[in-house]
N, C-alpha and C positions, 0 to 999 in steps of 0.2 A: 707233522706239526711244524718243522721247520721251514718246508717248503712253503706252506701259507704264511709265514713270518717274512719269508721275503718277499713275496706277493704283493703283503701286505706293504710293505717297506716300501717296494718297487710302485705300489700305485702311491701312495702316499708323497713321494719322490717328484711323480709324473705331474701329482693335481698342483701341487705347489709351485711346480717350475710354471705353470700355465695358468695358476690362479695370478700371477707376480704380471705376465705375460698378459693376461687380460687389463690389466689397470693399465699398461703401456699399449694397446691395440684395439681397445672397446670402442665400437661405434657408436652413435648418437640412440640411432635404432636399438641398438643394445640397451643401453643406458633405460629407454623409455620401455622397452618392453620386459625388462626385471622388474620394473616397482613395486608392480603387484605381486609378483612373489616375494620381494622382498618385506612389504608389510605383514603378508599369511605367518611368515617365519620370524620375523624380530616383532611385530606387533601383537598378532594371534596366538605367537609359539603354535605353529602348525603347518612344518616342514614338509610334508608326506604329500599336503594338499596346493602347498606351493611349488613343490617337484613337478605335480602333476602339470599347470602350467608349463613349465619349462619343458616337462617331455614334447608337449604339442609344437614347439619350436626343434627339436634335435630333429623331428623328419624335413625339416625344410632346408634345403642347399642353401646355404649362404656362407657370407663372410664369417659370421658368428655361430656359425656351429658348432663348433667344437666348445665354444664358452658356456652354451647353453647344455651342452655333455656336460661336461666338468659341473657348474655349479646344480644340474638336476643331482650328478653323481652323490654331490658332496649333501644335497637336502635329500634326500634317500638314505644316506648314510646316519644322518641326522635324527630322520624317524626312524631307524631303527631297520631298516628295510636292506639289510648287508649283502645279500646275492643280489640286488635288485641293484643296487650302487653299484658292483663288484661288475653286473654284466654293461650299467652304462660307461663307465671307467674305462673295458676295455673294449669297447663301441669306438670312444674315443680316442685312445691309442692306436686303434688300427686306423681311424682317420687322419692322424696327424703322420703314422706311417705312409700311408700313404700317400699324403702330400710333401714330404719330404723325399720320397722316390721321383716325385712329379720337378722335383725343384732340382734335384741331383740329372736328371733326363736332359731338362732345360740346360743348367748349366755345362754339362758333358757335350751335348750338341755346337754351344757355342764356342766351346774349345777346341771342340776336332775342325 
């Protein structure tokens, strides 16, 4: 039980640092293509169905994919859907790892 208290902690941690990080990095295209999830979940109250949405966007490479991780993670989490949240979270996580190995590479090359 412990170890999933800090899981939990630890993604809890991760979405917040990135939810802060989205308001300071959202692109235009971001912005227009939440709406509609956003009305299903503050208008409808039907989170599960405006996740869905957002999943369709996490398999596209872009600049915004990680945002569209995060805030499906967080409308999964919402309906109730907690391994389902739990596996896009760390979908997430290994993408941003990832690109932090990619930026560490980068700037290690320009140093040597």
């Amino acid at each position: 039980m412990e170890l999933a208290a800090v899981t939990y902690r630890h993604l809890f941690a991760f979405f917040s640092f990135f939810i802060t990080l989205s308001f300071a990095c959202s692109s235009r295209t971001y912005n227009e293509n939440i709406k509609d999830a956003e009305k299903l979940f503050f208008v409808d109250n039907n989170p599960y169905e405006a996740s869905k949405l957002l999943i369709e966007k996490v398999n596209d490479e872009n600049e915004d994919q990680i945002l569209y991780m995060l805030e499906a993670g967080h409308l999964l989490q919402a309906a109730g859907k907690y391994q389902a949240s739990k596996k896009v979270y760390l979908l997430a996580q290994r993408k941003v790892d990832q690109k932090l190995k990619s930026v560490s590479t980068e700037v290690f090359s320009l140093l040597s």
